[in-house]
N, C-alpha and C positions, 0 to 999 in steps of 0.2 A: 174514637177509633176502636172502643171495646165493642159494637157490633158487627157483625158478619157482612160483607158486602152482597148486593145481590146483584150486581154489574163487574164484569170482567176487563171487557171489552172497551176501550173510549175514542171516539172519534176527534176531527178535528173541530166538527159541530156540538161536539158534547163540551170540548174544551170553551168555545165559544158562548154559547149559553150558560156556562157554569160560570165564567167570569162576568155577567151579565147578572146573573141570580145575587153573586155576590153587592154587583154595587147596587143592587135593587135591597140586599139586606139590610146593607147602613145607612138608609134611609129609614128604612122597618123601625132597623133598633133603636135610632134615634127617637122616634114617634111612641115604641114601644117602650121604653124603659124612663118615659117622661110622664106617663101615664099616672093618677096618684093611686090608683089599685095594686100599680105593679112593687112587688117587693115582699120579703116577709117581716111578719110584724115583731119577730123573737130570731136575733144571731141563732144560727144552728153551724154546726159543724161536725164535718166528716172529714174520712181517713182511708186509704188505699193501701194494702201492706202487699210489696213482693216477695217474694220468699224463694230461695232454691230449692231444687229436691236431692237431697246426696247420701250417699253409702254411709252409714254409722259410724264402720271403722278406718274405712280410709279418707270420705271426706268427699270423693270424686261423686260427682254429676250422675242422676241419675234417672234416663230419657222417660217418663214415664207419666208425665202430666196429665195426659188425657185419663188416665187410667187409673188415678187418683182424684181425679175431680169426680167420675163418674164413683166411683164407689165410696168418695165423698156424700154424693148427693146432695150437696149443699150451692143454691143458684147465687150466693154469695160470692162464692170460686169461679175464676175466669183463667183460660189460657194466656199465657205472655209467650214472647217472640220466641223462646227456645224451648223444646220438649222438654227441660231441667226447670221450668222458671214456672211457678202460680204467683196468681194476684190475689188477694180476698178484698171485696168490696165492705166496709164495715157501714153500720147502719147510723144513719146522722142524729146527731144529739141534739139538743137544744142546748146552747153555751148561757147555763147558768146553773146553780146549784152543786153539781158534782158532775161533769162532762167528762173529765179525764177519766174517771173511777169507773166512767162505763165502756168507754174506749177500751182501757185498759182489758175490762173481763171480758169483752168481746173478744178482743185480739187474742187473749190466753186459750178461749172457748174454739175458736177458730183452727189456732194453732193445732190445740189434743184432738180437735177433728181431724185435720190432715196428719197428725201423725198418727193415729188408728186407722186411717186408709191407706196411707203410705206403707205401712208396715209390711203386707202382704208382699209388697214389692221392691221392698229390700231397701225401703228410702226413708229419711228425714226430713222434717224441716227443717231450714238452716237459714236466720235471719243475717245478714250482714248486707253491705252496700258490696259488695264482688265476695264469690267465694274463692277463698286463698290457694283451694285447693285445684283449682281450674286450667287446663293446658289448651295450647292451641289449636289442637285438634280437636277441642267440643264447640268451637265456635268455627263451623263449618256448615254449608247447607243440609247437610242430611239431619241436623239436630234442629232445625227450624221446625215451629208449632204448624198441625195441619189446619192451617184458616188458612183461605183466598187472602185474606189483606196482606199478609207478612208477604206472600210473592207479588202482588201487586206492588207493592212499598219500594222491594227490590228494582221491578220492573221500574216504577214511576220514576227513581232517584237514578236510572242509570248506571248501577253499581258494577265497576269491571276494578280486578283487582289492583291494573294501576291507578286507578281513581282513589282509591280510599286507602291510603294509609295512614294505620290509626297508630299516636304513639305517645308516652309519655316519661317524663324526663325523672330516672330516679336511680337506683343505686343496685344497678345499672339501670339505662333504661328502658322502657319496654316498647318496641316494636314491631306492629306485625301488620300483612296486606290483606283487606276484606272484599269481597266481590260479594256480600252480602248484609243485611240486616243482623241478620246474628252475630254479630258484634256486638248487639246489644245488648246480648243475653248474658255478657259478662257482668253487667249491673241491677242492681235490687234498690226500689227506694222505698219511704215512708212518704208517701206524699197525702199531705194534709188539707182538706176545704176549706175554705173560710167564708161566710155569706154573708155582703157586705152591703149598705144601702146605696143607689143610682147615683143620689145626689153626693154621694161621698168618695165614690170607685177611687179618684184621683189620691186621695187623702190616703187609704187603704192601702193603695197598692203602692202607692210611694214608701209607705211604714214599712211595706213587708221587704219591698227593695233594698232597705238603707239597713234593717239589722238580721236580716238571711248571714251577715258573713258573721258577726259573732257568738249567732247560734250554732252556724254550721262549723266551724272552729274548735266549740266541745261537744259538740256529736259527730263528729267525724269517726266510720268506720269502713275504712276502704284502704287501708295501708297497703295490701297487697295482690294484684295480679299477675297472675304469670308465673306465679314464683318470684318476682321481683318484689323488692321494696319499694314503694314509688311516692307518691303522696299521700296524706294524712286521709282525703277524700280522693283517691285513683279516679273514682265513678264519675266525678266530674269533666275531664280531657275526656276521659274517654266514651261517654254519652254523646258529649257534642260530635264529636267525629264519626262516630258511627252512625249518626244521625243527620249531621251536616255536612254540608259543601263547602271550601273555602271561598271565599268571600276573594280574594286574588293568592296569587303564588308566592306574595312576598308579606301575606297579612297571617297568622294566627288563631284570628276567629273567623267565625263560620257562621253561614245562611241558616235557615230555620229554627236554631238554637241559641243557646246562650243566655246573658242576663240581659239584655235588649241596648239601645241606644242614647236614653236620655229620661228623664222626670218626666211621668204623664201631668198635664196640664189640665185636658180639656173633658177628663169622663173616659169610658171606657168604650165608647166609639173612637177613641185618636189611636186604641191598642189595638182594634177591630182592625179600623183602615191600614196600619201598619202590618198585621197579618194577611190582610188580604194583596200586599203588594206580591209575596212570594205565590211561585208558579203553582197551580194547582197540581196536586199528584193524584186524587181521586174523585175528577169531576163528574159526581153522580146526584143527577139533578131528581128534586120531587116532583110530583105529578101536577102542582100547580106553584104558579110564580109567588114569591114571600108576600104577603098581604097581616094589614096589620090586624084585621077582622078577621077570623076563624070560624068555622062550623060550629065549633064546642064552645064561644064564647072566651076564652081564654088567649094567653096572649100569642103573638104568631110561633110557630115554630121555628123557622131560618133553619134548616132543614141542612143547606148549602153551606152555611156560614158554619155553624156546630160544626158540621165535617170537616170543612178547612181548617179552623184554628185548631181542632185535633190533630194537626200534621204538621202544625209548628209547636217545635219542644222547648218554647222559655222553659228556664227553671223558675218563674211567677207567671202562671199563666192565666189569665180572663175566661171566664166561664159564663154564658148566656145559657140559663135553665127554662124551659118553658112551662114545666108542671106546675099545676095549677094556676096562682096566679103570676109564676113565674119569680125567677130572683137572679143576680148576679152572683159570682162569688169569684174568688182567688184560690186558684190551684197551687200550693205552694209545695215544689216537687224537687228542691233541691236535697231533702232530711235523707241519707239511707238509712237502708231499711234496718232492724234491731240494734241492741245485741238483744234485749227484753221486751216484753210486754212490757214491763216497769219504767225502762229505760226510754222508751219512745212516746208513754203516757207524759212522762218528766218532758220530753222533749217536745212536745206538743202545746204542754203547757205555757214552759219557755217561752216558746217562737209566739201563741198567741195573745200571751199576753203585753209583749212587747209591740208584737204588732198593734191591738186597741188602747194602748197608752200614746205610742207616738202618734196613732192616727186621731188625738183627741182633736177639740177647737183650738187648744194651747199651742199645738204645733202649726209649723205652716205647712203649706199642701206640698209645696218641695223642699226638701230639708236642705239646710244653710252648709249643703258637702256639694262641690263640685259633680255630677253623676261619673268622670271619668274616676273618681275617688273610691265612687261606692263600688264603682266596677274590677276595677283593684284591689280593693277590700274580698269581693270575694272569691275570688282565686289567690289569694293570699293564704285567708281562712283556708280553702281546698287544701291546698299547700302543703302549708306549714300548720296546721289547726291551732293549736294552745298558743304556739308557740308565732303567732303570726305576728305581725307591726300594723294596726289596721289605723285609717284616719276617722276621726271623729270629731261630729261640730258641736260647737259652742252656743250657747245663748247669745252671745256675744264676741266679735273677732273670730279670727279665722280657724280655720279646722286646727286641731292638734293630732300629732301620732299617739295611739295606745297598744301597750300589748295585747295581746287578746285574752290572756288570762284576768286580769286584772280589771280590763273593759268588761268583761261576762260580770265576773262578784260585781261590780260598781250598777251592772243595769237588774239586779235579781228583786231590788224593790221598786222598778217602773213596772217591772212584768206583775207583781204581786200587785200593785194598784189596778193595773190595765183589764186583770180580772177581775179585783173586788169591784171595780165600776161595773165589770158588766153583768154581777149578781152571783159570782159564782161563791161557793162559802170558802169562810175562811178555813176551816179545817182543809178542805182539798187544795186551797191555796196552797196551807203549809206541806198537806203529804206531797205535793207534786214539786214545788218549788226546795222542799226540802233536799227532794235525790240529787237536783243543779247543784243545788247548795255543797251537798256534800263530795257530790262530782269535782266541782270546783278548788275545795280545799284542799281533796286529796289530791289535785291536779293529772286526773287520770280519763283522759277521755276512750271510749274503746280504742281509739286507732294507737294511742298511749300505750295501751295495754297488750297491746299485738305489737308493737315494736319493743316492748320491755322484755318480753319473751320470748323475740328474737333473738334479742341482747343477750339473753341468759342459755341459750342455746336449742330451743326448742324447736324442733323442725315443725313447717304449713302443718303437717297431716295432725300433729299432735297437739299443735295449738287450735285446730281444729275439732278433736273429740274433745279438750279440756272447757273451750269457749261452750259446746253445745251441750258437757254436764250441767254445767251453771248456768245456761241459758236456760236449762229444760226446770232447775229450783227458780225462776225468774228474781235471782237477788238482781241487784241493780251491780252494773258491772265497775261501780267504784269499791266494791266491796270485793273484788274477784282478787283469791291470790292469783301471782305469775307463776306457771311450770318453772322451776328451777334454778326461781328467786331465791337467793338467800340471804336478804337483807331482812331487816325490824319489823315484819308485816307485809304487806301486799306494795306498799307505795313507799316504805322509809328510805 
């Protein structure tokens, strides 16, 4: 969905043929990703940072996206759904050696770009998963990005203000009616690539399923929308609704989003065919039907396919790449975005290293957790983050409850295994795995840290300039005092 559409318009023959192209792709991809050329030979992995743009002193939103990409000049930067909201595309690593280390100076390098082009225009960066400082009147049409997609999107989903009420349960809680996509511009993620072999997808994306909640549990930073307090990750309720349809009137979850329905089994065509059941919203077909032979030699494109599962928002999502010799990978888009550079290199690390331990030969390809468990687990983590009850299996007998703080310290050397298998050194082992480490002990995850500073009286706007001093020194935010703390240190 991050290109421009060159079709507006769609018929009932475009709807026709486009769901046609599709069951013609999962035949493709079958053929195509069995191939033994297709795949790459070295894990790489890549990273997607959102970011708001806001006023230095007060914190508030500020519409001007287009106008800092361009004096940006950097083709890395893309627009997101609200004039307030960039993406920066970061460059994929090879996941060995020191990968984190380079993410990281990327993302810092990126950052000081956009804040020397913002500057003119009276803006910031400001990483978080929602910014705090956000009211309901920025999340209205006239603050939507100018691309055709974001009004197609609109148009496609049928959005009228009684259709979409978006809302979450907190202190108080927060509810408001959308007749648009830009609801979605109240959230910012860190979402993460993972590129993973054909013959293994199942194994993969099962790992990344089963420990997404007690990574997302201490990196949770989305305490607050609205001016509300709400949950440790807000971003999560409120993504899927702005994005999804209920599923019925008396259900919860929602159509195109969410954490899915059950343990893949069968490869990354049973994720395909499950994506391809939902309605198409932008049936724009290529100029010839999916073949697994191409002009260039390379593997097919699925032209059709790519666009569709772009328009469904798992927070794990399947990825079919066709460049060069083509690769799969796992979008894993649950992480928001900052509070650091540091912070989110740490948290990268985390998640993938947990992910390539569980997904070894030693585990099974669906873990010994019921999946209505895992799905529990996280909006739990959302939740409640540190402080969640999540279930967790055994070797042996049945799941047991763990807290989530104690679950994280307990899994920080599978995650250090999970990379030294896969070549990465040991020193960035320890710089990256160290800041969890230290996160952990001091038991201060950002959302931690924005609620302890509530606690101590610090109003949105001010926890706002204080997060984005010590954002801008990139300490890791376990190290952050609290405005107005006055206890033994930052955490005593």
């Amino acid at each position: 969905m991050g290109r421009e559409l060159r079709q507006t318009v769609f018929t009932d023959e475009d709807h026709q043929l486009f769901r046609t192209r599709l069951k013609q792709s999962l035949g493709v991809l079958h053929d195509t990703v069995a191939r033994p050329s297709f795949g790459l030979a070295q894990p790489m992995l890549g990273a997607e940072l959102e970011m708001f743009l806001a006023d230095p002193d007060d914190g508030l939103p500020v519409a001007r996206n287009e106008e800092v990409r361009l004096a940006a000049a950097d083709p890395r930067l893309v627009l997101e759904v609200n004039r307030y909201n960039l993406e920066a595309n970061l460059t994929p690593v090879p996941l060995r050696g020191a990968p984190f280390t380079a993410l990281h100076q990327e993302t810092r390098d990126l950052l000081g770009a956009v804040a020397k082009a913002a500057l003119p225009h009276g803006a910031v960066p400001y990483c978080s998963g929602t910014l705090p400082t956000l009211r309901p009147g920025d999340l209205t049409r006239h603050n939507v990005s100018a691309k055709r997609r974001y009004g197609l999107l609109d148009d496609a989903l049928g959005r009228t203000p009684r259709d979409l009420s978006v809302h979450v349960h907190g202190e108080p809680s927060c509810r408001m009616r959308s007749d648009s996509v830009c609801a979605q511009g109240a959230a910012s993620s860190w979402q993460i690539h993972l590129t993973v072999p054909a013959a293994d997808f199942a194994r993969f994306y099962n790992a990344a399923q089963l420990v997404i909640a007690p990574v997302l549990a201490v990196c949770a930073n989305s305490p607050v929308l609205l001016g509300r307090l709400l949950w440790d990750e807000s971003r999560i309720p409120w993504y899927e609704q702005a994005f999804g349809t209920p599923r019925s009137p008396a259900t919860d979850s929602f159509e195109r989003t969410g954490f899915g329905d059950g343990w893949v089994r069968d490869g990354v065509g049973e994720l395909m065919e499950a994506a391809c059941r939902h309605r198409p919203l932008m049936p724009m077909c290529a100029d010839t039907p999916p073949t697994e032979d191409t002009d260039h030699g390379g593997p097919a494109e699925l032209e059709e396919l790519r666009l569709h599962v772009g328009t469904v928002w798992w927070w794990n999502r399947p990825v079919y790449d066709p460049v060069g010799d083509g690769h799969l990978r796992i979008e894993m888009r649950a992480l928001p975005s900052g509070p650091t550079p540091a912070d989110m290199a740490a948290n990268t690390a985390l998640l993938t290293g947990l992910v390539l331990d569980h997904a070894t030969g030693h585990e099974p390809v669906a873990p010994a957790l019921p999946f209505a468990q895992a799905r529990a687990n996280f909006y739990a983590a959302a939740r409640q983050g540190l402080d969640a009850t999540l279930w967790w299996p055994r070797t042996s007998g049945a799941p047991v409850r763990r807290n989530a703080h104690e679950l994280v310290r307990s899994l920080l050397g599978r995650a250090a295994r999970g990379l030294a298998g896969a070549g990465v050194t040991d020193a960035e082992v320890q710089r990256w795995l160290g800041v969890m480490e230290a996160r952990v002990a001091s038991g201060c995850s950002p959302a931690r840290w924005h609620r302890k500073a509530r606690r101590a009286g610090a109003c949105d706007r001010d926890i706002f300039r204080h997060s984005l001093e010590l954002a801008s020194e990139d300490v890791p935010v376990h190290a952050w005092p609290v405005p107005g703390w006055r206890g033994r240190g930052p955490w005593a």
